[in-house]
NUTORMAR-97652 format. One record per residue (C-alpha): residue in one letter; x, y, z. Coordinates in nm, 2 decimals, decimal comma, always signed. Layout:
REM residues N
@resn a x X y Y z Z
...
***
This chain:
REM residues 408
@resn x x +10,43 y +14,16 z -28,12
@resn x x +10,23 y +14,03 z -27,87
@resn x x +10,22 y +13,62 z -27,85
@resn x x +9,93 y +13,44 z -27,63
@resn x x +10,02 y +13,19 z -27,37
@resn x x +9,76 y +12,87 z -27,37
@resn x x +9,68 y +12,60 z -27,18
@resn x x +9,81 y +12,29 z -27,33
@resn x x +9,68 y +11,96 z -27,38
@resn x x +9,65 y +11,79 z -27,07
@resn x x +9,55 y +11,48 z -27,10
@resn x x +9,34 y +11,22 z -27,24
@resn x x +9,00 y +11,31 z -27,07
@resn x x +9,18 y +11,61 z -26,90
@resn x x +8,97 y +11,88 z -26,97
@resn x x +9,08 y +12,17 z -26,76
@resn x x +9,33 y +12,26 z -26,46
@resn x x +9,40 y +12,52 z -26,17
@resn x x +9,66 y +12,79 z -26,21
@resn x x +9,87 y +12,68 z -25,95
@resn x x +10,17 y +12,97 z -25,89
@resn x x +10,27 y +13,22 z -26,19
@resn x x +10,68 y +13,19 z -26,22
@resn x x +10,65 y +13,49 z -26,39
@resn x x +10,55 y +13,87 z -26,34
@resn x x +10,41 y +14,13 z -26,57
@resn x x +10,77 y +14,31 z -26,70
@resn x x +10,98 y +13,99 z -26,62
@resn x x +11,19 y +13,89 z -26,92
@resn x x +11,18 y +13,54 z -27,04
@resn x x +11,31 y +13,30 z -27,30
@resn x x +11,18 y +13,10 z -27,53
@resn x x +11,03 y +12,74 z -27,40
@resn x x +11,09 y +12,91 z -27,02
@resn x x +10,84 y +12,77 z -26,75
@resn x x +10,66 y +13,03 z -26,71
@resn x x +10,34 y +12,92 z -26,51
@resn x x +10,20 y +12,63 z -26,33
@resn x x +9,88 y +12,42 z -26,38
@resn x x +9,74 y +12,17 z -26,14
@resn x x +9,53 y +11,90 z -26,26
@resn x x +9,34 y +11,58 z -26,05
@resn x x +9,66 y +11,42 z -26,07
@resn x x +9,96 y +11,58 z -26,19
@resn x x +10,15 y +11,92 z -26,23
@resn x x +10,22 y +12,07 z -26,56
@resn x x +10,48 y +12,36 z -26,66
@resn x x +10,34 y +12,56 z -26,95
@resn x x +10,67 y +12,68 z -27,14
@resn x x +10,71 y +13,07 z -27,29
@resn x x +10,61 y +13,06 z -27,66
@resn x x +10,87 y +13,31 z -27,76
@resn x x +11,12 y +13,49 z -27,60
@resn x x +11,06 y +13,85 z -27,48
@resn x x +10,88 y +14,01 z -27,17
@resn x x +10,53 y +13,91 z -26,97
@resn x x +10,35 y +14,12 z -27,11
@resn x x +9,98 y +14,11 z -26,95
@resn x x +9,84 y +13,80 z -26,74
@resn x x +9,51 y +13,67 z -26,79
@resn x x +9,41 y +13,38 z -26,53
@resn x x +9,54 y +13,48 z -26,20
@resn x x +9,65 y +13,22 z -25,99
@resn x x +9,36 y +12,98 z -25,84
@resn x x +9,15 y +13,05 z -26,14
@resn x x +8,99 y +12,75 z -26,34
@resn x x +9,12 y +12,73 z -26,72
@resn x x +9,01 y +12,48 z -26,98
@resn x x +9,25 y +12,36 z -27,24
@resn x x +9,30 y +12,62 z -27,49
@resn x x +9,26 y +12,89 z -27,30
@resn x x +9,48 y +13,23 z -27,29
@resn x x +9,66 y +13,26 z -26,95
@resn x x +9,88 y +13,60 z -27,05
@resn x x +10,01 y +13,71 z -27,39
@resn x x +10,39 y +13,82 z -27,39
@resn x x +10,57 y +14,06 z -27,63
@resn x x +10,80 y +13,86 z -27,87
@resn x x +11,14 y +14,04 z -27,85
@resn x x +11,07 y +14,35 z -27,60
@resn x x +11,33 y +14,46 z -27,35
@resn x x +11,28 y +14,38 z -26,97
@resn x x +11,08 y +14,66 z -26,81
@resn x x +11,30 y +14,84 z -26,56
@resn x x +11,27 y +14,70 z -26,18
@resn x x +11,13 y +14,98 z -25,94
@resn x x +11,37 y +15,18 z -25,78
@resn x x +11,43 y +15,06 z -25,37
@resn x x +11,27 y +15,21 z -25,10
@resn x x +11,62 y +15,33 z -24,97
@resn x x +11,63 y +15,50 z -25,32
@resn x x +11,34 y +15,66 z -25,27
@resn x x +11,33 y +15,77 z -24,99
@resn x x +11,72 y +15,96 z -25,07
@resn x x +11,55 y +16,12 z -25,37
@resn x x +11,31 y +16,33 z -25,20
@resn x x +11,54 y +16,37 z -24,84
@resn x x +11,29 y +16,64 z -24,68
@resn x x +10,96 y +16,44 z -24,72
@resn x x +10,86 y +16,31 z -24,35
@resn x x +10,86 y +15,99 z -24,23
@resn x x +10,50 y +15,79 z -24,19
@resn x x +10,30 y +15,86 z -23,90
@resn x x +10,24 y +15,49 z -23,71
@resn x x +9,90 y +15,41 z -23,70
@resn x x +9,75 y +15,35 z -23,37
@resn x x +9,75 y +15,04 z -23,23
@resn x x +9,46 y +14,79 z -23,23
@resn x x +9,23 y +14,73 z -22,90
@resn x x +9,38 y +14,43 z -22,78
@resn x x +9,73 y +14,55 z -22,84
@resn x x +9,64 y +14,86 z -22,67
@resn x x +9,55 y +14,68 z -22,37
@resn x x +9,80 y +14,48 z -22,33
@resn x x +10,06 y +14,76 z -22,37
@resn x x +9,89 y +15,00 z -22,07
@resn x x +9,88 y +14,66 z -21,85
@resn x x +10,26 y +14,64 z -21,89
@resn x x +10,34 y +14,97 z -21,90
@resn x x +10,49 y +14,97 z -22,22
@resn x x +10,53 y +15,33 z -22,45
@resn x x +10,40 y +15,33 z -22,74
@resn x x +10,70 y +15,49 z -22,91
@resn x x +10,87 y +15,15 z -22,84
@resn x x +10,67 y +14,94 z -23,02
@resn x x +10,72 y +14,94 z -23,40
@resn x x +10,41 y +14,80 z -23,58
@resn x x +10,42 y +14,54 z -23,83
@resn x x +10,06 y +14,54 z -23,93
@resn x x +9,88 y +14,64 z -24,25
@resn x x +9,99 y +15,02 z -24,30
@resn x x +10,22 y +15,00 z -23,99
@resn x x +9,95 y +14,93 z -23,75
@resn x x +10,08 y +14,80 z -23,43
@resn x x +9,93 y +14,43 z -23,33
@resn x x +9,93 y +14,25 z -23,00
@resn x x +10,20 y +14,03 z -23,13
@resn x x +10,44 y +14,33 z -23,16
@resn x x +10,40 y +14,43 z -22,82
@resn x x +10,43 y +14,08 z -22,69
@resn x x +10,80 y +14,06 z -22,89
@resn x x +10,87 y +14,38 z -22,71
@resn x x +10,73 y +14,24 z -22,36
@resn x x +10,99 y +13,96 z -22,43
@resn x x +11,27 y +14,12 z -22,52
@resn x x +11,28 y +14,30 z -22,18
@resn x x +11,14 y +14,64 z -22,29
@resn x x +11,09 y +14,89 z -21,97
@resn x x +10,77 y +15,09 z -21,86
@resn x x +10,74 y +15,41 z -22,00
@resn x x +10,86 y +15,70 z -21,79
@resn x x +10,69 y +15,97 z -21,69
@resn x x +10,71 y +16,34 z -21,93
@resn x x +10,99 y +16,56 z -21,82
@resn x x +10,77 y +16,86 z -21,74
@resn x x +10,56 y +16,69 z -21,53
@resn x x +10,61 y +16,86 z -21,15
@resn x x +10,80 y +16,69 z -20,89
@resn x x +10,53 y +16,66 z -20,66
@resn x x +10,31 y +16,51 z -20,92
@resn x x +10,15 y +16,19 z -20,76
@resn x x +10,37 y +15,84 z -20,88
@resn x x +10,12 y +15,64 z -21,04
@resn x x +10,01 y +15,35 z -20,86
@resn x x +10,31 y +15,01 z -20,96
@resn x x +10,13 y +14,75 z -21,19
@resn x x +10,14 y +14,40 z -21,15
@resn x x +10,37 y +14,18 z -21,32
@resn x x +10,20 y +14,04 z -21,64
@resn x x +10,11 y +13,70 z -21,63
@resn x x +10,30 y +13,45 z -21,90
@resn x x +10,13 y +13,57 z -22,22
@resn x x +10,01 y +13,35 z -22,45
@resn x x +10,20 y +13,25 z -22,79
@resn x x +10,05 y +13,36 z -23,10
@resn x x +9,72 y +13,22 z -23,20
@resn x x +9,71 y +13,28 z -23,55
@resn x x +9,51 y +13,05 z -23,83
@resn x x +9,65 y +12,99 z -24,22
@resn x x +9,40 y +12,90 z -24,46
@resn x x +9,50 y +12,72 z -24,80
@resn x x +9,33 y +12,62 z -25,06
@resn x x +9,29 y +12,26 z -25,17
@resn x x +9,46 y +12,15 z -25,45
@resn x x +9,35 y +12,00 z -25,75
@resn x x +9,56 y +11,69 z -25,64
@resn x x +9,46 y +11,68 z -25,24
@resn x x +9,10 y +11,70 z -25,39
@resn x x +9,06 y +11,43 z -25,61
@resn x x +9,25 y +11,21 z -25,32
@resn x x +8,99 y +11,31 z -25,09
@resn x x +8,68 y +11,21 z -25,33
@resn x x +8,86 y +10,87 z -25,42
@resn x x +8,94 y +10,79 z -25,11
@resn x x +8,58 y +10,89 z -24,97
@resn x x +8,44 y +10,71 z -25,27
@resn x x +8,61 y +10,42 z -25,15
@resn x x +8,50 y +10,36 z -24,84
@resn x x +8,13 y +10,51 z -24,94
@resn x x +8,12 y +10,24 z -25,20
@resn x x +8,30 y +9,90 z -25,06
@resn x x +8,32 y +9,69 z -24,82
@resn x x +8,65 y +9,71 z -24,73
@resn x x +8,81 y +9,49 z -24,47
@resn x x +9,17 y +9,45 z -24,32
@resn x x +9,35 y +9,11 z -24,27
@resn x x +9,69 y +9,08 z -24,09
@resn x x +9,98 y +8,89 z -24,07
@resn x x +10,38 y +8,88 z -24,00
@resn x x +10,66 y +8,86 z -24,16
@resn x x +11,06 y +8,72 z -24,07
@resn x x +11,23 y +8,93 z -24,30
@resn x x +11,57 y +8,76 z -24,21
@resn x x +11,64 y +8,55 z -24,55
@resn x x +11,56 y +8,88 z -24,76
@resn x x +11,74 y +9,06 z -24,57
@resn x x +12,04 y +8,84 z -24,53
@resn x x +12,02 y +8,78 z -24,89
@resn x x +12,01 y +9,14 z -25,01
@resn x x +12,32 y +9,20 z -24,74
@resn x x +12,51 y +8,88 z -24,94
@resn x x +12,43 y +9,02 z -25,33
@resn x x +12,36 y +9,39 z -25,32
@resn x x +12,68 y +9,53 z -25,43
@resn x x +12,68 y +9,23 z -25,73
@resn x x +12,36 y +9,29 z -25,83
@resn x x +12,41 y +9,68 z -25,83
@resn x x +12,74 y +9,64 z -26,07
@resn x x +12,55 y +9,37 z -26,29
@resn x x +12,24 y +9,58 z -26,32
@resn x x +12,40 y +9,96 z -26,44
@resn x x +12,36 y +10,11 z -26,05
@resn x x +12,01 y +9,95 z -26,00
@resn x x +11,96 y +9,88 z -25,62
@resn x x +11,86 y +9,60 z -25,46
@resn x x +11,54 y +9,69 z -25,24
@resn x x +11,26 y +9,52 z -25,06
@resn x x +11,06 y +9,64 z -25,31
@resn x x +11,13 y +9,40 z -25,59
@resn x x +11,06 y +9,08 z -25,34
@resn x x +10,75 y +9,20 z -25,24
@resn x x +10,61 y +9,28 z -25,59
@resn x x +10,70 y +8,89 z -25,69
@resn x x +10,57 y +8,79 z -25,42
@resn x x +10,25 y +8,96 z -25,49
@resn x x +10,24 y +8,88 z -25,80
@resn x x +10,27 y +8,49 z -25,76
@resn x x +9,96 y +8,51 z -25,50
@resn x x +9,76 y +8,74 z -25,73
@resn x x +9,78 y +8,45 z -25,97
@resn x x +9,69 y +8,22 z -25,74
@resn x x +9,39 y +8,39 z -25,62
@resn x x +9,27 y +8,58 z -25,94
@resn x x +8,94 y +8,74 z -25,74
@resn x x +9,26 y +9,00 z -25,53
@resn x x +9,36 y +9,11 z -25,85
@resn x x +8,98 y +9,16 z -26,02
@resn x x +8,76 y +9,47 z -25,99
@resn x x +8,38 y +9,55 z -26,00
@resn x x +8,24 y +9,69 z -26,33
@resn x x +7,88 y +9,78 z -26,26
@resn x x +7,72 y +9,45 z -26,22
@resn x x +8,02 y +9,26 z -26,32
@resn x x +8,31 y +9,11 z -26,20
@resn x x +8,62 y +9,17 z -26,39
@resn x x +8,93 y +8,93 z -26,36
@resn x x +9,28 y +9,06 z -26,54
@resn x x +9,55 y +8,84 z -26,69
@resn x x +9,82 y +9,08 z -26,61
@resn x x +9,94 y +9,25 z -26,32
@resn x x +9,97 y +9,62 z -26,34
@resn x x +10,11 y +9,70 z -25,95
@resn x x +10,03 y +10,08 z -25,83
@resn x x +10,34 y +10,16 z -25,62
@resn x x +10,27 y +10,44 z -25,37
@resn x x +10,54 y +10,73 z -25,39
@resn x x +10,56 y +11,03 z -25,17
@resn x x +10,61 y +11,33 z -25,40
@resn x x +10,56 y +11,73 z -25,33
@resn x x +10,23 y +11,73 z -25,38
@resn x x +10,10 y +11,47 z -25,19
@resn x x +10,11 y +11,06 z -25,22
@resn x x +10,12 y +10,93 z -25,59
@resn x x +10,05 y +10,64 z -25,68
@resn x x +10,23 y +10,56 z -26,08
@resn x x +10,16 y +10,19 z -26,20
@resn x x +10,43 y +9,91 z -26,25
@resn x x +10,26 y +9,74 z -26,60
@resn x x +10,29 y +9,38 z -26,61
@resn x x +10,45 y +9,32 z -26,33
@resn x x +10,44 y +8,92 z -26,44
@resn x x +10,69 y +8,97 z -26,71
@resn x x +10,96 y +9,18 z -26,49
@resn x x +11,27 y +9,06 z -26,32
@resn x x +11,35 y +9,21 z -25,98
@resn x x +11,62 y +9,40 z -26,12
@resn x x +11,35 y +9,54 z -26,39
@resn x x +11,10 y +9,61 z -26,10
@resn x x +11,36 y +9,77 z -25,91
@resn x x +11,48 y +10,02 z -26,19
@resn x x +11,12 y +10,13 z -26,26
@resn x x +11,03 y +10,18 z -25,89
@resn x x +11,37 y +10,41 z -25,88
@resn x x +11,28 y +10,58 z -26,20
@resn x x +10,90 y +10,66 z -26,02
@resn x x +11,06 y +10,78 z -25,71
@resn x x +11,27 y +11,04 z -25,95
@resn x x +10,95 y +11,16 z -26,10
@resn x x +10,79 y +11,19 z -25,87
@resn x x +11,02 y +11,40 z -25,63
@resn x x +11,06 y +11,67 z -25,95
@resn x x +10,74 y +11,63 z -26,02
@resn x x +10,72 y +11,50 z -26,35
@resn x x +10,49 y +11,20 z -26,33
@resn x x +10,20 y +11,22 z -26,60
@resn x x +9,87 y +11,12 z -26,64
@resn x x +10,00 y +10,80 z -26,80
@resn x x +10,24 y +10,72 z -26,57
@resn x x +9,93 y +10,68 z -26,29
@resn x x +9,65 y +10,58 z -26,53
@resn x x +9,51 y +10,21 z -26,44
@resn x x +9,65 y +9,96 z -26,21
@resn x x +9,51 y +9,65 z -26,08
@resn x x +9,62 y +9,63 z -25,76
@resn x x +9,86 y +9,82 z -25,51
@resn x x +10,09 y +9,83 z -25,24
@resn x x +10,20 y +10,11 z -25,00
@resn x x +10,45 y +10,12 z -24,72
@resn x x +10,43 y +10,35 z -24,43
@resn x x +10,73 y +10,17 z -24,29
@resn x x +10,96 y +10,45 z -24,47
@resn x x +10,81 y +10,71 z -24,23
@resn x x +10,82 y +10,48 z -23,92
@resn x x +10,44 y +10,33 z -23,93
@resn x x +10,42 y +10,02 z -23,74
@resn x x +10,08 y +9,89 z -23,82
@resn x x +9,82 y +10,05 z -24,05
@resn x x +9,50 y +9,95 z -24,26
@resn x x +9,53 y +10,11 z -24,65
@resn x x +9,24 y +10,21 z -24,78
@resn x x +9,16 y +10,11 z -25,18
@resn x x +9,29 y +10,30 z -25,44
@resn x x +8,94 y +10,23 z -25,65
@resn x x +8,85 y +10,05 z -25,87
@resn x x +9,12 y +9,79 z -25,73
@resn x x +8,98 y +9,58 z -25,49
@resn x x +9,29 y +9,49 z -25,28
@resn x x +9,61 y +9,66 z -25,11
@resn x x +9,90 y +9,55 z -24,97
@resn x x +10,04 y +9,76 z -24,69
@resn x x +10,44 y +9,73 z -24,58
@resn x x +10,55 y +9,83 z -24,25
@resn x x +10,86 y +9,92 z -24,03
@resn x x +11,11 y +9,64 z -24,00
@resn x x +11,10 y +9,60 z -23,60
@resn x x +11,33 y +9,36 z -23,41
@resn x x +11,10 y +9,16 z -23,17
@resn x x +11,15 y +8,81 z -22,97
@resn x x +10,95 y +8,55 z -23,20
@resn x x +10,92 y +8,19 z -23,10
@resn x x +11,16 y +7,98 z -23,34
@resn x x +11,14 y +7,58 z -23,29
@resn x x +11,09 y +7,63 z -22,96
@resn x x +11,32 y +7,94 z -22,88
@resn x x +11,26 y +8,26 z -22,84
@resn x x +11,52 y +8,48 z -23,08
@resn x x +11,57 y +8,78 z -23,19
@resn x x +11,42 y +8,85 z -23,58
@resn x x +11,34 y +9,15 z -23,79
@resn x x +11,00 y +9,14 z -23,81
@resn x x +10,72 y +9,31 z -24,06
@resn x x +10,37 y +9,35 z -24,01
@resn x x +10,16 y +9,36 z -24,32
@resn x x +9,81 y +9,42 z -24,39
@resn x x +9,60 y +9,37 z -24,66
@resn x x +9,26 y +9,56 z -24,71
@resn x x +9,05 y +9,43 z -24,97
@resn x x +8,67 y +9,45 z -25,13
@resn x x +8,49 y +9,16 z -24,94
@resn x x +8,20 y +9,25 z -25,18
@resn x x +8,37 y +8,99 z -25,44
@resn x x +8,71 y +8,91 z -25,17
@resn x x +8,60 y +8,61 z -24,95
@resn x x +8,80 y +8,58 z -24,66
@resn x x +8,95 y +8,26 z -24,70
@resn x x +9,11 y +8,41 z -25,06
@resn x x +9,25 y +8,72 z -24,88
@resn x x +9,42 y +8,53 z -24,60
@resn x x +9,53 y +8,30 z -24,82
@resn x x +9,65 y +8,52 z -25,04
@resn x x +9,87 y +8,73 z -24,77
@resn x x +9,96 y +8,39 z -24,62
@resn x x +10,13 y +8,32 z -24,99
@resn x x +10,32 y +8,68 z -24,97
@resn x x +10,47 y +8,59 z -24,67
@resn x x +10,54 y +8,26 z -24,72
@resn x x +10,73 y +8,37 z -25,05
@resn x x +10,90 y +8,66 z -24,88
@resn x x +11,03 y +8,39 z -24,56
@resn x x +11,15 y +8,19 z -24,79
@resn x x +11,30 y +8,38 z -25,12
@resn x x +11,40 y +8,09 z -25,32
@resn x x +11,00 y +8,00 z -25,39
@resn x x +11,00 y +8,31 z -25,65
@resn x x +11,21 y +8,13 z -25,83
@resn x x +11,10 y +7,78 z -25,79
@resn x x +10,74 y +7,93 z -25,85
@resn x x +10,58 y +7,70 z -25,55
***
């Protein structure tokens, strides 16, 4: 009996998807609720189980083909045996012992060419090409590997003229081969927000510094406490800096607002966008009401994210919203950068590389760990004054830890 395979809902306001990859082939046995193929949507993945167990039986939409929700991908036969795999070439080939083996096909031009200049025999060249056809890149692997000129045929006379010697190649070049690949659904829609972006505001980047000595020192004094109070929770950066943000989006309400057509609309919560590397590409799930969360809480969802993300399980829910984010290229190494909104928020923190650097203390120079942060933001309906201001709160609250809890 033959079952269909469908695309499933995806999504409030997801209407369709890309097949991504097919797990599965045609005469492949599966089991029931198997993954058997892989749809990309503008933000997520999604694994579309087996609906019985049995073999592929046909498949519908190849891979790269657009498929709306509802829509029959393959069908598989409910209960059939696995089809029986094709027998090797090395099978084969001992089956039928006399049949001859494949003539090569001739080389292309430029492969040609480059064989007669180094004197290379054809015969020692084998061809990796479509249909065996030898390419320049196989004679330059032979070239390399210290293959000798051909020599002469052994019924040519002895007085037969030597052929004039040939010049030592020059260094060939390496290969100069091109891949193309096909956008995904994913890189796409990141492209067109972030284009959208800075099409449509008027973004601007504000800078500052930050001594990250008293969090660090007091992360280096509690971590292990706070990890055995908290069930294994860790004690990151992360968590300071989203209070931190917090307390100055609250001070300066117009960072944490966002443009509705001709409106300006301010929140009373703080949903935070944390930006997570994942297979496909930066993701970007939101932390809701980042007010109401300890730092332990903050840190256990920003763990649970990073998990998603890396087996690729985030949803549509998970990244749906936000009000304002953060990012932090300091976990590849980035000293300096400026974000670019993640619309329709109109401001983003960005978190750098911890750097030791000499920084005048009372007088001094010393040695401190030292953060650069930026913060890009809308200056359509983001004065100045309130952006600097605001990151001038962040790392005032981050040099001095105990204002989180003091709330000043």
């Amino acid at each position: 009996m033959s079952v269909e395979i469908k695309v499933p809902a995806l999504g409030e306001s997801v209407a369709s998807a890309t097949v991504a990859r097919w797990m599965k082939k045609p005469g492949d046995t599966v089991a029931a609720d198997e993954p058997i193929v892989e749809l990309e949507t503008d933000k997520v993945t999604v694994e579309v189980p087996s609906p019985a167990a049995g073999t592929i039986e046909s498949v519908v939409a190849a891979e790269g083909a657009e498929v709306e929700v509802g829509a029959v991908l393959g069908t598989v036969a409910a209960g059939s045996a696995a089809a029986k795999p094709a027998a090797p070439p090395a099978a084969a080939a001992a089956a039928h012992p006399a049949a001859p083996a494949a003539a090569q096909r001739p080389p292309l031009p430029a492969a040609a060419k480059l064989m007669a200049d180094a004197g290379v025999a054809a015969a020692a060249v084998a061809g990796t090409g479509k249909a065996g056809q030898v390419t320049k890149a196989d004679v330059l692997k032979v070239i390399e590997g210290g293959a000798k000129p051909a020599s002469p045929p052994a019924s040519a006379p002895a007085s037969a003229p030597r052929p004039a010697p040939v010049p030592a190649p020059a260094a060939a070049a390496g290969p100069r081969g091109v891949q193309r690949q096909k956008m995904t659904r994913l890189r796409q829609t990141i492209a067109r927000r972030l284009k959208e972006a800075q099409n449509t505001a008027a973004i601007l980047t504000t800078f500052n510094e930050i001594d990250m000595s008293a969090v660090m020192g007091l992360r280096a004094r509690y971590k292990d406490a706070f990890e055995k109070r908290h069930g294994g929770v860790r004690l990151g950066f992360m968590g300071f800096f989203v209070k931190a943000c917090v307390a100055a989006l609250r001070e300066f309400p117009a960072v944490n607002a966002a443009i509705e057509g001709e409106e300006i609309v301010f929140h009373d919560y703080v949903d935070i966008g944390i930006a997570v590397s994942g297979p496909a590409g930066l993701v970007v799930p939101v932390l809701r009401n980042a007010e109401a969360l300890s730092i332990a809480g903050i840190e256990a969802a920003i763990a649970a994210f990073g998990k998603k993300a890396r087996d690729g399980a985030l949803t549509l829910e998970d990244m749906a919203g936000g009000t304002f984010s953060i990012t932090n290229g300091g976990v590849f190494g980035s000293l300096l950068s400026t974000p670019i909104l993640n619309p329709p928020q109109s401001a983003i923190l960005g978190m750098h590389k911890i750097e030791e650097r000499p920084v005048a203390v009372a007088g001094k120079v010393e040695i401190r760990p030292m953060m650069y942060v930026a913060l890009s933001y809308d200056h359509r309906i983001i004065d100045g004054r309130e952006a600097v201001s605001a990151l001038v709160r962040i790392k005032e609250a981050i040099e001095a830890p105990e204002r989180l809890l003091l709330e000043v």
